[in-house]
C-alpha positions as CSV (number, residue, x, y, z in Angstrom):
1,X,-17.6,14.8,19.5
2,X,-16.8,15.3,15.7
3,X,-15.5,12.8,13.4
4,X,-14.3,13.1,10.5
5,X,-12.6,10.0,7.9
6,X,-10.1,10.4,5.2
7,X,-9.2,8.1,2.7
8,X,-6.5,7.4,0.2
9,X,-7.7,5.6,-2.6
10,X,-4.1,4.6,-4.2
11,X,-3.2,3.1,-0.8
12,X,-6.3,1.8,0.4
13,X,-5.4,3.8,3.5
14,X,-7.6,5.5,6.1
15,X,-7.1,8.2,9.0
16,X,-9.1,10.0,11.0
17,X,-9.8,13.1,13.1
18,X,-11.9,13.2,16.6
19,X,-12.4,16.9,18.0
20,X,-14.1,18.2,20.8
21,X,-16.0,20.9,19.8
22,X,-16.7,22.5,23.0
23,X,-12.7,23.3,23.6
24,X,-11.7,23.6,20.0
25,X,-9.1,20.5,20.4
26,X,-8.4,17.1,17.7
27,X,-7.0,14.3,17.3
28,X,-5.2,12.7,14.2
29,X,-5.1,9.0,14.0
30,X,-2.8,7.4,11.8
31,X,-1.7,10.5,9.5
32,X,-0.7,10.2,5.9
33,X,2.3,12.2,4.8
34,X,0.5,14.6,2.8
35,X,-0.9,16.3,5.8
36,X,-3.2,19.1,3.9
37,X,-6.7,17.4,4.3
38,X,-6.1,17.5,8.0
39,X,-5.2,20.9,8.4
40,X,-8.2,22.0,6.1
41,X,-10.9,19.7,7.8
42,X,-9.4,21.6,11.2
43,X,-9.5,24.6,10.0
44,X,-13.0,24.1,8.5
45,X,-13.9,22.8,11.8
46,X,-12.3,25.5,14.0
47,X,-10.3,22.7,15.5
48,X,-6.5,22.9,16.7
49,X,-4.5,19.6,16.1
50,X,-3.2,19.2,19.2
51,X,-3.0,15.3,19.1
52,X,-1.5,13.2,16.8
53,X,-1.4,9.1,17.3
54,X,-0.8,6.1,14.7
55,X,-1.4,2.6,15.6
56,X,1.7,1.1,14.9
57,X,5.1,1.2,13.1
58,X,3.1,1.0,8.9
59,X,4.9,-0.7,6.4
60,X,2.6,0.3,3.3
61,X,2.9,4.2,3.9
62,X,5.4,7.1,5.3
63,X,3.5,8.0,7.9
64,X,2.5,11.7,8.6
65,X,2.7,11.8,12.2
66,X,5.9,13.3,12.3
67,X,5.2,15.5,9.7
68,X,1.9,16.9,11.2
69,X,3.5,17.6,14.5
70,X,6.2,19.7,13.4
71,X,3.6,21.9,12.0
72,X,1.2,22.2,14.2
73,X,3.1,21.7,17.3
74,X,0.9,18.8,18.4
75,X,2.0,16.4,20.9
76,X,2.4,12.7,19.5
77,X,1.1,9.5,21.1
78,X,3.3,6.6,20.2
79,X,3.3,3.1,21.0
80,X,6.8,1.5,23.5
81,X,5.2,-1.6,23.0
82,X,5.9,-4.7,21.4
83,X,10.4,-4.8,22.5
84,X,13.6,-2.8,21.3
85,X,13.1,-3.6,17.6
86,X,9.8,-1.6,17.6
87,X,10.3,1.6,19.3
88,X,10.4,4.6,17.7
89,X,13.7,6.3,17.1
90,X,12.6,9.6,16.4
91,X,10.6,9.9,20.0
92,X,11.1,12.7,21.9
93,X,10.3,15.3,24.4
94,X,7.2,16.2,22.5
95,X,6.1,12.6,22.6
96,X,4.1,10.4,25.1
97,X,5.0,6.8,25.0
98,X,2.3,4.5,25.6
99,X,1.2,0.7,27.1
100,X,-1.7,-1.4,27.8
101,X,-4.5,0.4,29.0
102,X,-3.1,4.1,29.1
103,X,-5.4,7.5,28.3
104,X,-5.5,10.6,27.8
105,X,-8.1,13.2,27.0
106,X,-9.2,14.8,23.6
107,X,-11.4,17.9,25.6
108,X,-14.1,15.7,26.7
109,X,-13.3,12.6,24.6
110,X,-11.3,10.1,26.7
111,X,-9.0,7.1,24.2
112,X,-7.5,4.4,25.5
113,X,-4.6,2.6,24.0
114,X,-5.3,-1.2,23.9
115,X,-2.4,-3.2,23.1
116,X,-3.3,-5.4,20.2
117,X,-0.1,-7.3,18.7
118,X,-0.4,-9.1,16.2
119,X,-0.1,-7.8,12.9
120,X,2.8,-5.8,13.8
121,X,4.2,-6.2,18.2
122,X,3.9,-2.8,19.0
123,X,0.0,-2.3,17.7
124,X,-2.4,-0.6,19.4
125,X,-5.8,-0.1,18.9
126,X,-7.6,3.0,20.3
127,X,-10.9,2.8,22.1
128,X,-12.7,6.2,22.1
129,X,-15.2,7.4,25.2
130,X,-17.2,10.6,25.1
131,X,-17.6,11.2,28.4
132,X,-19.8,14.3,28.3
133,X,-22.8,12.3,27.0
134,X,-21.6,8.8,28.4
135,X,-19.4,6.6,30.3
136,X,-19.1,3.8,28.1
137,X,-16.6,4.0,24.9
138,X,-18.5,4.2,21.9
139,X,-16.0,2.4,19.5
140,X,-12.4,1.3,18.3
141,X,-10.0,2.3,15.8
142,X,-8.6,-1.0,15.3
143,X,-5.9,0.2,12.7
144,X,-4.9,-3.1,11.4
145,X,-5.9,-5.5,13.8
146,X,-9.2,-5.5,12.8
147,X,-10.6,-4.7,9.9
148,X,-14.2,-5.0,7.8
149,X,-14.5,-8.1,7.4
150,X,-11.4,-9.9,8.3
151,X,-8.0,-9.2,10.0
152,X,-4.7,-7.7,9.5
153,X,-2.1,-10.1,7.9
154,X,0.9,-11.6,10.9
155,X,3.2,-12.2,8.0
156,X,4.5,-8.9,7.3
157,X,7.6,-9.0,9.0
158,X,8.7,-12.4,8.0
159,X,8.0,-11.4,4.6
160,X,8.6,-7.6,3.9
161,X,11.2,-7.1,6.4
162,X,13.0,-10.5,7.0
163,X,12.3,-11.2,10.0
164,X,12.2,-15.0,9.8
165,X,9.7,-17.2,12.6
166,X,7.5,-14.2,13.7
167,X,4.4,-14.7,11.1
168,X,3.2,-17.7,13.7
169,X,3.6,-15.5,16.7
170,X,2.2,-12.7,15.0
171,X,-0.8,-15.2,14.1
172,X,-1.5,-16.5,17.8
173,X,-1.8,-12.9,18.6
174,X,-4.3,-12.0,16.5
175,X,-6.1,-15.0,18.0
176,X,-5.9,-13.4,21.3
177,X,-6.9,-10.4,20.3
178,X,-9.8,-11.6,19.0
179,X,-10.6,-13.6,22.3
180,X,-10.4,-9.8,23.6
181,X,-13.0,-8.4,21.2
182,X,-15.0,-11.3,21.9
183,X,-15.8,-10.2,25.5
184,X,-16.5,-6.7,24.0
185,X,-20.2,-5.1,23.5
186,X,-21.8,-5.4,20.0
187,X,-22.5,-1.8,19.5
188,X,-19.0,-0.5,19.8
189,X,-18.0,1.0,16.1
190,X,-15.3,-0.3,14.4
191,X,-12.6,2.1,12.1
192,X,-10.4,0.3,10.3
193,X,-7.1,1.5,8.9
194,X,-7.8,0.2,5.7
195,X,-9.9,-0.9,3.0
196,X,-10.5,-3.1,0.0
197,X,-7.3,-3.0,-2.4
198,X,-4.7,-3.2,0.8
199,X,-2.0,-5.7,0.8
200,X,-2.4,-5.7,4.7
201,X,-4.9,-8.3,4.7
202,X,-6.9,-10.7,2.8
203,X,-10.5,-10.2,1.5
204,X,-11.2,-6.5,3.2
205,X,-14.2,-5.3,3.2
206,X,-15.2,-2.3,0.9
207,X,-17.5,0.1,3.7
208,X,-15.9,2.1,5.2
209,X,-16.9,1.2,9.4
210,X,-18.6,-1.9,10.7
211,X,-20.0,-2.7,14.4
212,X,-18.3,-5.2,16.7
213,X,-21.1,-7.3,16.5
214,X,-21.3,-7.7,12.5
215,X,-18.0,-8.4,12.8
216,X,-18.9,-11.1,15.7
217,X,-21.4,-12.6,13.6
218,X,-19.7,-12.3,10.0
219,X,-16.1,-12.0,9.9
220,X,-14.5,-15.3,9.6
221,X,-11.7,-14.2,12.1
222,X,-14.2,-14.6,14.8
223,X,-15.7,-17.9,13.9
224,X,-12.5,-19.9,15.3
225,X,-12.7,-21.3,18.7
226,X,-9.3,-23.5,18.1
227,X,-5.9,-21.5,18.1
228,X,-4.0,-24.0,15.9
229,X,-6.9,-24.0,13.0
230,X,-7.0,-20.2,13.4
231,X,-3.4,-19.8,12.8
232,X,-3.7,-21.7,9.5
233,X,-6.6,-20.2,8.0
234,X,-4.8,-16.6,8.7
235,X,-1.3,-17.6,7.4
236,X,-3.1,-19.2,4.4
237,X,-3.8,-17.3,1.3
238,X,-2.5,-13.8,1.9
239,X,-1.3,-11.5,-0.9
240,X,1.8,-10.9,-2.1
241,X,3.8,-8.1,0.1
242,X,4.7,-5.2,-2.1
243,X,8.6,-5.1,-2.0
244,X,9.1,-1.6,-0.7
245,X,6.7,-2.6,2.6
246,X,10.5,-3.4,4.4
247,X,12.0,0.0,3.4
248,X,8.8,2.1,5.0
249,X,9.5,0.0,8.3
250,X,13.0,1.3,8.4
251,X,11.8,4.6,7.4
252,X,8.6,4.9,10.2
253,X,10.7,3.4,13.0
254,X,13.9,5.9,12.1
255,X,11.2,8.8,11.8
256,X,10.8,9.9,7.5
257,X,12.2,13.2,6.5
258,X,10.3,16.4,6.2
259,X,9.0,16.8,3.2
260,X,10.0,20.9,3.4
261,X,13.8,19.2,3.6
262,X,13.3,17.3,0.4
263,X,14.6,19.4,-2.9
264,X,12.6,20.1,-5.7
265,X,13.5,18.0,-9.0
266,X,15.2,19.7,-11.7
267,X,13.2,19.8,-15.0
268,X,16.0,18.5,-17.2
269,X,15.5,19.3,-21.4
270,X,18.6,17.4,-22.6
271,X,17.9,14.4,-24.8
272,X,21.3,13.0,-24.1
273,X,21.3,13.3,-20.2
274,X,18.0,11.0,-20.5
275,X,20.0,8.7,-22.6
276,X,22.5,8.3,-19.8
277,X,20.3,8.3,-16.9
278,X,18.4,5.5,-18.3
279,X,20.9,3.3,-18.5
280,X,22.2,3.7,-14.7
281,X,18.9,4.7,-12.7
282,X,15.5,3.4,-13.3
283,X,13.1,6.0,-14.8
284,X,9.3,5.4,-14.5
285,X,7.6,7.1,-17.8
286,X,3.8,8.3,-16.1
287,X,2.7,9.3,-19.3
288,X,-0.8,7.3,-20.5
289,X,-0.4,3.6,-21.0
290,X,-1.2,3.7,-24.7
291,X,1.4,6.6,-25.5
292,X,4.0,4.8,-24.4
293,X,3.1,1.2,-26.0
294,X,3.5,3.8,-29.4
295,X,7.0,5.1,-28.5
296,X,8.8,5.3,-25.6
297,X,12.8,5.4,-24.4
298,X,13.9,2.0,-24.5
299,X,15.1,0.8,-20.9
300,X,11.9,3.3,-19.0
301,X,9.6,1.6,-17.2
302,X,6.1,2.4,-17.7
303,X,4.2,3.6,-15.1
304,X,0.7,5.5,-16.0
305,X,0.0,8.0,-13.8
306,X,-3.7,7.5,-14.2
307,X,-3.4,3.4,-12.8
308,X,-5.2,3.5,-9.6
309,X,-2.3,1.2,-7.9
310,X,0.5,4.4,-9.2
311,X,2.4,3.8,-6.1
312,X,2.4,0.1,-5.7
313,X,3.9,-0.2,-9.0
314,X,6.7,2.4,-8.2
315,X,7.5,0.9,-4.9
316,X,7.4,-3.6,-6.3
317,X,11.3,-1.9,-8.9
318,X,12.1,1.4,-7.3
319,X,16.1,1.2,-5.9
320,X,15.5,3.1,-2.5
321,X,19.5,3.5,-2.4
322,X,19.6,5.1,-6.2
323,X,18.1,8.3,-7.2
324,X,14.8,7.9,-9.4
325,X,13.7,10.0,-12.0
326,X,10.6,10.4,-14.0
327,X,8.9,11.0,-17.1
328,X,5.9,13.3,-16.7
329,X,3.8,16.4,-17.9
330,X,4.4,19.7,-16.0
331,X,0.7,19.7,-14.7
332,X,0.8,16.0,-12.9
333,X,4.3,16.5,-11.5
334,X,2.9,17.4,-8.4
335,X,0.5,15.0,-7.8
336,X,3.2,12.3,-9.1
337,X,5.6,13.3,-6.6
338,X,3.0,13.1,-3.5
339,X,2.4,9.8,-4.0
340,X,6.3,8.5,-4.7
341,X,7.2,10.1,-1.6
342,X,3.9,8.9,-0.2
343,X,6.0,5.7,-0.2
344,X,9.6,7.5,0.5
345,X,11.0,7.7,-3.0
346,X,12.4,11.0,-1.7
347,X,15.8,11.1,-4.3
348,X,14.2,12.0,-7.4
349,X,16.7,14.5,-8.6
350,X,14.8,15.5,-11.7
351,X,12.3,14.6,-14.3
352,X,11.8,15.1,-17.8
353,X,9.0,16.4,-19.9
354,X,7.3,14.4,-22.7
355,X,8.3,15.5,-24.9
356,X,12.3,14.7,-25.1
357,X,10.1,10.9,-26.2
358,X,9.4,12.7,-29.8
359,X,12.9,11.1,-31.3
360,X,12.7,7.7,-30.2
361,X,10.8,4.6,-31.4
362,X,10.7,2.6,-28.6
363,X,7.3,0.2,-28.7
364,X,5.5,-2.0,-27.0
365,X,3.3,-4.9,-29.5
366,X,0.3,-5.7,-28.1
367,X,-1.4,-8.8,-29.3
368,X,-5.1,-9.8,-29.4
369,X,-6.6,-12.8,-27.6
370,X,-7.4,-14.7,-30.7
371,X,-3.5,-14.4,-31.9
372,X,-2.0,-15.2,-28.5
373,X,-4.4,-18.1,-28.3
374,X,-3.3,-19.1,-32.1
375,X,0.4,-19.0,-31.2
376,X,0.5,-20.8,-27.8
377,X,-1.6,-23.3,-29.4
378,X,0.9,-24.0,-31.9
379,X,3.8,-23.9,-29.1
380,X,5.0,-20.4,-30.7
381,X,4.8,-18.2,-27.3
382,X,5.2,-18.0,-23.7
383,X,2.5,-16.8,-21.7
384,X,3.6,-15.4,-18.5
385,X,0.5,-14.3,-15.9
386,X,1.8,-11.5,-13.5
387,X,-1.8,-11.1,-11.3
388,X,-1.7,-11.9,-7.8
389,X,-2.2,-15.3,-6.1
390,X,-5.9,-14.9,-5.7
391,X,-6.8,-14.1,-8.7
392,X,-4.7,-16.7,-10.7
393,X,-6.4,-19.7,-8.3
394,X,-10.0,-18.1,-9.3
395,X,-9.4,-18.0,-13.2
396,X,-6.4,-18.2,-15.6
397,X,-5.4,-19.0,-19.2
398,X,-5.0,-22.6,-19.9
399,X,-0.8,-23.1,-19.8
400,X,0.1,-19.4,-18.0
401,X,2.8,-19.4,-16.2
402,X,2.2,-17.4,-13.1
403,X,5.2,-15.3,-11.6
404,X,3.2,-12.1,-9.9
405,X,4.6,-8.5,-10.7
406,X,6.4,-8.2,-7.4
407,X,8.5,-11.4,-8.3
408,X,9.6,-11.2,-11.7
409,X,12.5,-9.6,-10.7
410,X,13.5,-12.9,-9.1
411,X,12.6,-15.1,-11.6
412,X,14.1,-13.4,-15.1
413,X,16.1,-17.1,-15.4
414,X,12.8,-18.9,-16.3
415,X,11.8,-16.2,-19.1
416,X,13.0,-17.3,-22.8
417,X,14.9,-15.7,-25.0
418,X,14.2,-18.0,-27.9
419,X,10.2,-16.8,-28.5
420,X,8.1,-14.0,-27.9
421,X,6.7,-13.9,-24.4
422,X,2.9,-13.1,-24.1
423,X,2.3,-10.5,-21.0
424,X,-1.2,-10.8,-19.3
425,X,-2.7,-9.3,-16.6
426,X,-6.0,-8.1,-15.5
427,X,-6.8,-6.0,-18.0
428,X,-3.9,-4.6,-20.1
429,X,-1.7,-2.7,-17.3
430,X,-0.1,-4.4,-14.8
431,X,1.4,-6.5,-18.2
432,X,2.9,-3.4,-19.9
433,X,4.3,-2.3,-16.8
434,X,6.2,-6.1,-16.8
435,X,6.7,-5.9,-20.2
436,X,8.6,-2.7,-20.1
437,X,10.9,-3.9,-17.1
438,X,11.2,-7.4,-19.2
439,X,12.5,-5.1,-22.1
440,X,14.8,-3.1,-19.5
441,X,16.4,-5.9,-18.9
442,X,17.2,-7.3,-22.4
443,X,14.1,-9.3,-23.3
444,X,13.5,-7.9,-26.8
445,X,10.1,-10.0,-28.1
446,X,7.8,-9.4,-25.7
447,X,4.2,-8.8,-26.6
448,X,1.8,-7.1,-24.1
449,X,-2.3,-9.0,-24.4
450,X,-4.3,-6.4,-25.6
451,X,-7.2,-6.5,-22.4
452,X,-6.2,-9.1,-20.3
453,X,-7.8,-11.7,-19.5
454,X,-11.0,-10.2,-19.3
455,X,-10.7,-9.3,-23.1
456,X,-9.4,-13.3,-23.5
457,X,-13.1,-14.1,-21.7
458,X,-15.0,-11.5,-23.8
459,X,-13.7,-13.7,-27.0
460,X,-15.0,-16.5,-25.7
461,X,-11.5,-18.1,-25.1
462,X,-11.4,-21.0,-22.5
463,X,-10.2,-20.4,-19.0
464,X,-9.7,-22.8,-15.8
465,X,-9.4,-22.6,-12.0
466,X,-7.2,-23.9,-9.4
């Protein structure tokens, strides 16, 4: 038996591959949409992909199961569990549908779907026996049922895809799943769908794999014997759900495009097409984050193609029913447009290089911590925190208003218009990325602080908790 992990860093996102050496066959599990690593790691491995499964229906990420099939020609494993509303649309003669308890053989390696709802109704986790050197399964790809360290978040649907009363049912279930793993053996592995950094749970783990019984003896999931407290400690606390988790629901369930169907972009070179682009269809300039606090097109949204969270930051604005275009050099266009559509920005008619910037004077002012601290002192500034939940209840500014990235969309009313508004963040990023929508949108005095509030702390500058 071979295994082999892959992981996307931008996406906190795992998949893996099991082969059976001994008749050349493998298995993908939970396929990204950039399919090349798998077909290199199989051809490395003198494998044929002849299996291709995914856990459940993923909001964070197009999956690459259809893709991967339609390539190689393997056959796909799909859950038809969890009711109508979760099957997959795109099923087909090449597909196996599977319950509770069903297998199917990898060469010698025998998985067994597990139906584990909870995080999502139709999850499954996948419990992996070699059965030429054993007859007992030597672990579980628990997708996002289980992960390092915690569980997967019930809450998705209610709150990515609207589905209003199912974050307590989808609580209770993780309870019971639990209960199931419970009665497991200790030794059995455990691979995880995701990692630190995923907005699919709350306080993952950052290695990679994990046993059953660390999990039994660590993870807090497991340290409930009452349903009710259970249920509250889950629910409680989770972070906030990117905006464009709803659209990749729609988008997995309905079966994503191929990308050998999408069209290139155009590479436009005329200044005055940019100017009226930019005023019907949001463009995201990737170009560093400092070049574009120096000059930038007024009403762009900077994006830097070097932030480690590229995609999340696309997906909390981007307009999945208007066509998006871009800012970028010729060199990182490629990699830029892997991970947009890595999130199903597919209409992105064309970008434009860097240098149709040169003629405008577009700025963002960034501010140091002793001046904001000066000025909101003295009354003369707003200071408007855009971290997530967790991080604003461990530490924050003394008088921040807190409105996380993902939400100032919803909350532009409370911003005012009569003095400059201070952006913070972490460290400097996340707040230019505000500050240029904020600007989009009309807001003309905004002020980015230089450093976040780690360069605030640095300075000595009081903070507080929650």
């Amino acid at each position: 038996m071979l295994l082999k992990y892959f992981y996307d860093q931008f996406l906190a996102q795992a998949s893996y591959m099991v082969g059976c050496a001994e008749t050349g066959e493998a298995l993908i599990i939970d396929p990204a949409r950039d399919i090349t690593p798998y077909l290199e790691a199989a051809r490395a491995e003198k494998l044929r992909i002849a299996h291709i499964t995914e856990t459940h229906i993923h909001a964070d990420f197009v999956s690459g199961a259809r893709e991967l099939a339609a390539a190689t020609g393997g056959k796909l494993y799909l859950s038809d569990m969890g009711g109508a509303d979760w099957k997959y649309a795109f099923a087909d003669s090449n597909t196996v549908l599977l319950h509770d308890g069903d297998s199917w053989m990898v060469g010698n390696i025998r998985v067994e779907a597990l139906h584990t709802p909870g995080h999502t109704p139709e999850h499954l986790s996948f419990q992996i026996t070699d059965t030429r050197t054993a007859d007992q399964p030597i672990g579980l790809f628990t997708g996002d049922c289980l992960f390092v360290g915690t569980v997967g978040r019930p809450d998705l649907l209610e709150e990515a895809a609207g589905m209003i009363g199912t974050k307590e049912e989808g609580a209770r279930g993780q309870f019971q799943n639990i209960q199931r793993l419970k009665d497991m053996p200790d030794y059995l592995q455990i691979w995880p769908g995701h990692g630190a950094g995923s907005a699919c749970g709350k306080g993952l783990g950052s290695i990679p794999s994990s046993t059953l019984g660390y999990e039994k003896r660590f993870n807090p999931a497991f340290q409930f014997s009452d349903e009710p407290a259970f249920v509250e400690w889950l629910l409680a606390d989770q972070p906030e759900a990117p905006r464009y988790f709803g659209e990749m629901k729609r988008i997995n369930r309905e079966g994503p495009p191929l990308l050998s169907e999408l069209p290139a972009p155009m590479h436009i070179h005329n200044p005055e097409a940019l100017r009226k682009i930019v005023q019907m269809f949001l463009v995201f300039d990737t170009r560093p984050q400092d070049v574009f606090a120096n000059r930038h097109v007024p009403g762009t949204i900077s994006v830097p193609a070097e932030s480690d969270r590229f995609n999340t930051h696309i997906g909390w604005y981007v307009d999945y029913d208007l066509p998006t275009y871009v800012i970028a050099e010729e060199g990182q266009l490629p990699q830029i447009l892997k991970l947009m559509r890595a999130i199903g920005v597919d209409d992105i008619p064309g970008y434009f290089s860097p240098e149709v910037v040169a003629d405008y004077k577009g700025a963002i002012k960034t501010i140091t911590p002793e001046k904001a601290s000066q000025m909101l002192a003295e009354g003369k500034a707003y200071l408007l925190d855009v971290r997530g939940e967790d991080e604003y209840r461990s530490n924050h500014i003394p008088g921040a208003h807190h409105i996380p990235m993902g939400a100032v969309f919803k909350n532009l009313d409370q911003f005012p218009r009569s003095k400059p508004i201070i952006v913070q963040c972490g460290g400097g990023l996340r707040s230019q990325v505000v500050g240029s929508l904020l600007k989009r949108v009309g807001f003309t005095n905004i002020r980015n602080l230089s450093g976040g509030i780690e360069a605030w702390q640095r300075a000595g500058l009081p903070t507080e908790q929650n």
